[in-house]
KEFI-69991 format. One record per residue (C-alpha): x, y, z; residue number from 1; residue in three letters. Coordinates in pm, whole numbers, plus 32768, in hexadecimal, padded with zeros to 4 digits. Layout:
<sites>
SITE      u      v      w   seq   type
SITE      X      Y      Z   NUM    ALA
...
</sites>
This chain:
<sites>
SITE      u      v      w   seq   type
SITE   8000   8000   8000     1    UNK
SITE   8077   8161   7F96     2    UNK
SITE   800A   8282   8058     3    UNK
SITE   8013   83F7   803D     4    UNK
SITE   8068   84E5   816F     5    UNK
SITE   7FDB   85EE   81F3     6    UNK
SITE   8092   86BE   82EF     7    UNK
SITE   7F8D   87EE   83B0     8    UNK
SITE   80D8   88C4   8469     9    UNK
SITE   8019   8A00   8498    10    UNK
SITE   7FF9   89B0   8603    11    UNK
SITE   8051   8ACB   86F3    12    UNK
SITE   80BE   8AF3   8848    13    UNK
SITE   80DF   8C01   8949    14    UNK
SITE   8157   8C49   8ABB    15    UNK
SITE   822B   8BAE   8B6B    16    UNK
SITE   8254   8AAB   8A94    17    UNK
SITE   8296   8B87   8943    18    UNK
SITE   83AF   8C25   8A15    19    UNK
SITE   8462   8AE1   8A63    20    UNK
SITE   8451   8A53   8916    21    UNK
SITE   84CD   8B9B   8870    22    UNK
SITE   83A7   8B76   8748    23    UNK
SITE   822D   8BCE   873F    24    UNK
SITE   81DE   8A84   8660    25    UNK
SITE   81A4   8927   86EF    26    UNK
SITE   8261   88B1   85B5    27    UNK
SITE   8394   8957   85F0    28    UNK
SITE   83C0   88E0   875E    29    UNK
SITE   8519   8824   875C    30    UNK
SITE   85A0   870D   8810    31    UNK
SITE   871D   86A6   87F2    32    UNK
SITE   8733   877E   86D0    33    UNK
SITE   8635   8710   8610    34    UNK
SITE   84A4   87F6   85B2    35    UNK
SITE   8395   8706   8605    36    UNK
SITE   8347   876A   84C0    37    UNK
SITE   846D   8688   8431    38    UNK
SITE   8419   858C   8521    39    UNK
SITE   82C5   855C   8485    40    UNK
SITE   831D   8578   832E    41    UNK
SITE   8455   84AC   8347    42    UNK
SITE   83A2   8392   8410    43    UNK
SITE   82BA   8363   82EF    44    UNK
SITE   839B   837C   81C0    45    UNK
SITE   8485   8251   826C    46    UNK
SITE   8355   8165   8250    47    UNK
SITE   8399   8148   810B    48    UNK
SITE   8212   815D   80A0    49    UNK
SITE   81F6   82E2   807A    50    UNK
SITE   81B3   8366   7F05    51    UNK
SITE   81AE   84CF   7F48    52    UNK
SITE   81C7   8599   8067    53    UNK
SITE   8117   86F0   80C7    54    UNK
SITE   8136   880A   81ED    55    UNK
SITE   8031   88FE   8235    56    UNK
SITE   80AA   8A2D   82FF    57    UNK
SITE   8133   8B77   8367    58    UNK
SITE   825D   8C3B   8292    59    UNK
SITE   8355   8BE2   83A7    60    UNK
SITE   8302   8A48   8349    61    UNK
SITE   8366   8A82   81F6    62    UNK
SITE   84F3   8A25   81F2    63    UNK
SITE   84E7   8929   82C1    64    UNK
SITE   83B2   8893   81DF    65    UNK
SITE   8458   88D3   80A8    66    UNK
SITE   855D   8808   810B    67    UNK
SITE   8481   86EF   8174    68    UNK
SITE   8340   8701   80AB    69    UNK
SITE   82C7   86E4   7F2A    70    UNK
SITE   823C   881A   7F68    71    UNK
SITE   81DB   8907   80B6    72    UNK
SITE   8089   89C4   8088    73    UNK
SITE   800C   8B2B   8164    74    UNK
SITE   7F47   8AC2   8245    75    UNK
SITE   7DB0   8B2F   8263    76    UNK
SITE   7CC3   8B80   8388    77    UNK
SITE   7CA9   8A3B   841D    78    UNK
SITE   7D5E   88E5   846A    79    UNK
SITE   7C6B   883E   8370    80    UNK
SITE   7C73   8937   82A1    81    UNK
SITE   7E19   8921   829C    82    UNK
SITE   7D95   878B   8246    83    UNK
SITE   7CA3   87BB   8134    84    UNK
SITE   7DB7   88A0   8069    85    UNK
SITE   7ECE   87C3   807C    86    UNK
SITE   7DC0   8697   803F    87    UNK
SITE   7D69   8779   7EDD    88    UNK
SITE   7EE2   8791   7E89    89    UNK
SITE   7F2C   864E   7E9A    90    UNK
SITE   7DED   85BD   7DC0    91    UNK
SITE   7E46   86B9   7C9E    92    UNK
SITE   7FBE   8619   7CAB    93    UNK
SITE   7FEB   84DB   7BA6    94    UNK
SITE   7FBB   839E   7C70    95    UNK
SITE   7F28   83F9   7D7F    96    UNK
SITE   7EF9   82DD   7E92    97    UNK
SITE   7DC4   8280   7ED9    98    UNK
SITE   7E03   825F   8056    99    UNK
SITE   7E77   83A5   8130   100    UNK
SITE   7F42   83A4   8274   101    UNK
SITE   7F0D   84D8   8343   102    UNK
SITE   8002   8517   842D   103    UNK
SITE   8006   8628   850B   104    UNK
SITE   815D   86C7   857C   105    UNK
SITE   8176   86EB   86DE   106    UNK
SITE   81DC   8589   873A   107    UNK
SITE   8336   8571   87E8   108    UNK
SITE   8368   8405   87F6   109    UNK
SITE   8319   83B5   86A8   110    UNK
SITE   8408   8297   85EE   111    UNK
SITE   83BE   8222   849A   112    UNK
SITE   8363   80E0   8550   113    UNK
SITE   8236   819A   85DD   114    UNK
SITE   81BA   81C3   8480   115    UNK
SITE   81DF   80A2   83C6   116    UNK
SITE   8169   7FD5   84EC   117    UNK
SITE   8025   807C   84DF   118    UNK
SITE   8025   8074   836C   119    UNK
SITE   8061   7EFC   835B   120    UNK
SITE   7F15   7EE1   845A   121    UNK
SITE   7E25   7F93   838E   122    UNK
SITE   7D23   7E98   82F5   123    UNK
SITE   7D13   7EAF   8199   124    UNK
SITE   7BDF   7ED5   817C   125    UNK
SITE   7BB5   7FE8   827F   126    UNK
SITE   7B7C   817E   81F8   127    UNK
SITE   7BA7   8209   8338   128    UNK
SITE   7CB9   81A8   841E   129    UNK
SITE   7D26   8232   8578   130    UNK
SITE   7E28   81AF   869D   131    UNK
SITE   7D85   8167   87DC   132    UNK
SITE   7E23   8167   8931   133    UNK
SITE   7DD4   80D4   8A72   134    UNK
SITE   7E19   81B9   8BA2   135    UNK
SITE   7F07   8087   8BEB   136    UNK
SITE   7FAB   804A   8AB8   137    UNK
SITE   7FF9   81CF   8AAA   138    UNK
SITE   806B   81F6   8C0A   139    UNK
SITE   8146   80BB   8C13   140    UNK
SITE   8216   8179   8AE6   141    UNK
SITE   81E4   82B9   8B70   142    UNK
SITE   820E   82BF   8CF6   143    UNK
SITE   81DE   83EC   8DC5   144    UNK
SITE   80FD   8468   8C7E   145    UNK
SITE   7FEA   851E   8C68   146    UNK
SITE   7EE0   84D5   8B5B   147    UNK
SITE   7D4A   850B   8B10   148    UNK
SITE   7C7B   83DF   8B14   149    UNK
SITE   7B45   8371   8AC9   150    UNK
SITE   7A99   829B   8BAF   151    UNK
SITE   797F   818D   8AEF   152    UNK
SITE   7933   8028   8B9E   153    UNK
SITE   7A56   7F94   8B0C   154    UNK
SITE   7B89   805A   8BAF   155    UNK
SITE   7C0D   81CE   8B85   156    UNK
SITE   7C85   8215   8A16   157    UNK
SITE   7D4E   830F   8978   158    UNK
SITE   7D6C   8343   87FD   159    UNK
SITE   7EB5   8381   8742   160    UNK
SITE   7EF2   8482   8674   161    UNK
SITE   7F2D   83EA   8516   162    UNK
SITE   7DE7   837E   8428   163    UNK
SITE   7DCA   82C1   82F1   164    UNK
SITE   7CBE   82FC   8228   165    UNK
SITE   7C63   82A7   80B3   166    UNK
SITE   7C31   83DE   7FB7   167    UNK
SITE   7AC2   8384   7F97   168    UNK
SITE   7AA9   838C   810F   169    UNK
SITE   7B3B   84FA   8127   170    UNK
SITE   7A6B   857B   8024   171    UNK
SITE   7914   850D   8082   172    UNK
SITE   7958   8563   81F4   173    UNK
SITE   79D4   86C1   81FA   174    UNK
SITE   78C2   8737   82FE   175    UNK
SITE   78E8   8629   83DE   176    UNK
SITE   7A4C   8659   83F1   177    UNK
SITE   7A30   87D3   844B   178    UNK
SITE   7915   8765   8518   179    UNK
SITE   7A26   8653   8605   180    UNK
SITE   7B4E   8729   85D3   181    UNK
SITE   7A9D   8838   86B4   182    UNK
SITE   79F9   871C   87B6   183    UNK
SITE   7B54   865E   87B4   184    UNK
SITE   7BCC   86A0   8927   185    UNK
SITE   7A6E   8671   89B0   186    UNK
SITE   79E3   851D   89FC   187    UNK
SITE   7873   85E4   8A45   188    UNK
SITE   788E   8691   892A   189    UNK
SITE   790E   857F   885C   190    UNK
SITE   77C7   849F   88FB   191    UNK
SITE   76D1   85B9   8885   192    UNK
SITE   7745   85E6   871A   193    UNK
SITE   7736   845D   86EB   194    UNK
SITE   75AB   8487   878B   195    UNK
SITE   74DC   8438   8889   196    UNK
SITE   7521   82C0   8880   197    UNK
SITE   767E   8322   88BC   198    UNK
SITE   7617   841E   89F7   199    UNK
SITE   7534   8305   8AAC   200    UNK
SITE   765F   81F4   8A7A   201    UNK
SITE   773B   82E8   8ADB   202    UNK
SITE   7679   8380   8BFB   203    UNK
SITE   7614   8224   8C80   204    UNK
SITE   779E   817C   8C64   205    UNK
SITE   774F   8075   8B1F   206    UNK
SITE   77EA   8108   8A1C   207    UNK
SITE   78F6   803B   897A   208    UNK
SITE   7A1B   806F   8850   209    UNK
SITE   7956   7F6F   876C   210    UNK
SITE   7823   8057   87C0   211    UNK
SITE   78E5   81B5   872E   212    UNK
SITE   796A   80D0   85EC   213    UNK
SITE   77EF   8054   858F   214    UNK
SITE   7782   81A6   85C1   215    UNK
SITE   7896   8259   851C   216    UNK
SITE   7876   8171   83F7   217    UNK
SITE   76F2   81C5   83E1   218    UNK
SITE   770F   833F   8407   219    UNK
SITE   782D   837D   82EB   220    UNK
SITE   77EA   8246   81F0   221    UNK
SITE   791F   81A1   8265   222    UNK
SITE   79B7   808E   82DA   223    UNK
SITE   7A99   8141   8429   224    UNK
SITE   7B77   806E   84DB   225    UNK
SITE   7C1C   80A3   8642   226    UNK
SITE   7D87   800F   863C   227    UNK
SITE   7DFE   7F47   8743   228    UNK
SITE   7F71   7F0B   87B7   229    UNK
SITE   8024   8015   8731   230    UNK
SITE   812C   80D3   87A9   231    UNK
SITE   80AD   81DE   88EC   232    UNK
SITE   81B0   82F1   8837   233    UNK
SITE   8075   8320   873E   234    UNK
SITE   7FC2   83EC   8848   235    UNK
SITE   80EB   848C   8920   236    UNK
SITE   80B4   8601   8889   237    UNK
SITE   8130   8738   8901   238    UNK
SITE   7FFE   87F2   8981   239    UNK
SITE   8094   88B5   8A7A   240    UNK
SITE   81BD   8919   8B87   241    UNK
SITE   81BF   87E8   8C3F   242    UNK
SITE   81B8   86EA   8B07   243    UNK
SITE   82CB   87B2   8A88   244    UNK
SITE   83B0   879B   8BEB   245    UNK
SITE   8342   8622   8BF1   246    UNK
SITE   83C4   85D4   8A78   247    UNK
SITE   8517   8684   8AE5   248    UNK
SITE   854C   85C9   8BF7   249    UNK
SITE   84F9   8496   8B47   250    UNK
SITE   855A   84B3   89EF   251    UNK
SITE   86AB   83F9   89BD   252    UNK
SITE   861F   82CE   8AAC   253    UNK
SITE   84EA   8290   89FA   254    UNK
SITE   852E   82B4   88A6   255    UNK
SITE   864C   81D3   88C4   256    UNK
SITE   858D   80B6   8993   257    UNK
SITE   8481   80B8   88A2   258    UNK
SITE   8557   80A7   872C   259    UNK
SITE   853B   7F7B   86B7   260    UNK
SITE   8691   7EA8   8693   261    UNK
SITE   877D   7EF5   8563   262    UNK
SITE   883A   7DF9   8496   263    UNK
SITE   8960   7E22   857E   264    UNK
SITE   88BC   7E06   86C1   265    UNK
SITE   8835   7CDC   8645   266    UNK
SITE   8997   7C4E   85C8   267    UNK
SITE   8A4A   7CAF   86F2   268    UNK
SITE   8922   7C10   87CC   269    UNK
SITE   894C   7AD6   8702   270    UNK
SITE   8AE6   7ACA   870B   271    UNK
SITE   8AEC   7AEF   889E   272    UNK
SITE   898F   79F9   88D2   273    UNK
SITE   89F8   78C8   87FB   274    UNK
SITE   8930   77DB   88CE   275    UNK
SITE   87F8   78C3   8910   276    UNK
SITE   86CC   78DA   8853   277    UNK
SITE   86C6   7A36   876A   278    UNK
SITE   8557   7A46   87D5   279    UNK
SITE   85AB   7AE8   892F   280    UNK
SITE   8631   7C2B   8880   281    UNK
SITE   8531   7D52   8911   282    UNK
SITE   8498   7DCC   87E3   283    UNK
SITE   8349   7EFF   8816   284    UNK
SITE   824A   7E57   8732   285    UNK
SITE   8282   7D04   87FB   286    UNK
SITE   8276   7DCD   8948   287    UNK
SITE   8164   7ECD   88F8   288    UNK
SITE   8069   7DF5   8833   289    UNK
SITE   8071   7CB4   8938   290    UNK
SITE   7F3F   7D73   89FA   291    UNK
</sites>
C-alpha cells in the first residue's frame, strides 16, 4: 500500500511554554536538534510506503518543509481547513494514492517504527483508521505522563494523533470532520455530536469502542476502524508546559528503549548469545502489541 502525507504544522503556542522552546509553532519545537516537524515528516518517508509528502503552515515552516516535503502550502483558518488544502494538492498531482496518512506534528517520540507499525495494522478494507490507547498501554510507555481519556465500559482510551483515511472518505465527510475536529478533546461533546444514543450510553457507563466504530461507520458511509497495539508515542503530543518538561527529561531514554533493533544489534546479539534463542531480543511491536 502507497500512501500520501499530509502534515497540518500551523499549530501555535504561547506562554511559558513559547518562551522555553524559543518558537511560537508546535512544529518547530526541537528536541536534540531536531523540529518535530522533521520528526514527523522523516518518520513517515523511512517507511518506505510514502508517494508524496505535503506541509500546511506558517512562513517560518517553510525551509525546514522545503527541505523535507514535495511541496509546503500557507496555511488557512482552521486545522481542517490546513487538511482539506493539502488533501486538494495532492489529488491534482499524477498518481495520487488512494489512501492518506495524516500526521500531525507535535509528536516527540515518534520513530519510523511508530508509523509503519500502524500502517501494517490497518485492515485493508478499512476507510477510516485511528490508533487507540488504553490508559495502561499509554502510561506503561509513558510514566509520570499526563494524558486525556475517555472513559466507555470497556477501559479509558486515548486516540493517537495520526489517521488514515481513503480519498473517497475525505471528500464525502468534510462536515463531519470540521464537526470532530472542534469536539476532539471532549468526551461530552464528542457523545452529543454522535447523538442521543451516544449521551444515554455514555451517561449510563455502556458505551463501548465497537459501539463508536458501528456508529462512526453509519454516520459517514464508512467502514472506521480503532487500531489496537500500536505504539503509545502515537498520542504523546506536546499540548502544553508540562508535556514539553516531561519529553526533555525523557527524550534520549525513551526513544532509544523503544527503536526497534538494527542489523547490528542483532549481529552483535547473535555473536555474544551463540547458545540462546534470537527470540529473547526486546523488540516494541512484540512488547507493545502483547496486551
Amino acid at each position: 500500500m502507497r500512501v500520501d502525507v499530509i502534515l497540518p504544522a500551523g499549530g501555535r503556542i504561547e506562554g511559558p511554554l513559547a518562551e522555553e522552546a524559543e518558537t511560537d509553532v508546535k512544529a518547530l519545537i526541537r528536541f536534540d536538534g531536531r523540529s518535530l516537524l522533521e520528526t514527523a515528516a522523516e518518520s513517515a518517508k523511512a517507511t518506505g510506503v510514502v508517494n508524496r509528502t505535503v506541509v500546511i503552515g506558517p512562513q517560518s515552516i517553510r525551509r525546514i518543509g522545503d527541505n523535507c516535503a514535495d511541496a509546503v502550502l500557507p496555511e488557512a483558518e482552521s486545522g481542517p481547513a490546513n487538511i482539506f488544502n493539502g488533501f486538494r494538492w495532492l489529488g491534482e498531482q499524477p498518481g495520487a494514492a488512494e489512501h492518506v496518512l495524516i500526521l500531525t506534528t507535535d509528536l516527540p517520540f515518534l520513530l519510523p517504527h511508530s508509523v509503519s507499525q500502524f500502517l501494517e495494522s490497518c485492515p485493508p478494507n478499512a476507510d477510516i483508521c485511528l490508533p487507540l490507547f488504553s490508559r495502561q498501554e499509554f502510561e506503561s510507555r509513558f510514566p509520570g505522563s499526563q494524558n486525556t481519556y475517555v472513559k466507555l465500559r470497556d477501559g479509558q482510551w486515548t486516540a493517537g494523533c495520526a489517521y488514515l483515511l481513503r480519498r473517497h472518505a475525505l471528500e464525502q465527510n468534510r462536515g463531519h470532520i470540521d464537526r470532530l475536529f472542534e469536539a476532539r478533546k471532549s468526551a461530552f461533546a464528542m457523545a452529543r455530536l454522535l447523538g442521543p444514543f451516544f449521551i444515554a450510553r455514555y451517561v449510563t457507563k455502556t458505551l463501548r469502542v465497537p459501539h463508536l466504530e458501528s456508529h462512526c461507520a453509519k454516520m459517514t458511509g464508512c467502514t472506521a476502524a480503532a487500531i489496537r497495539g500500536c505504539d503509545p508515542a502515537l498520542a504523546f503530543d506536546i499540548d502544553d508546559l508540562q508535556d514539553y518538561h516531561y519529553a526533555l527529561s525523557t527524550y534520549s531514554s525513551l526513544t532509544t528503549d523503544h527503536r526497534p533493533p538494527t542489523t547490528d544489534d542483532r549481529s552483535h546479539f547473535t555473536r555474544n548469545t551463540q547458545h540462546e534463542s534470537e527470540s529473547v531480543i526486546r523488540h516494541p511491536s512484540s512488547v507493545d502489541s502483547a496486551r
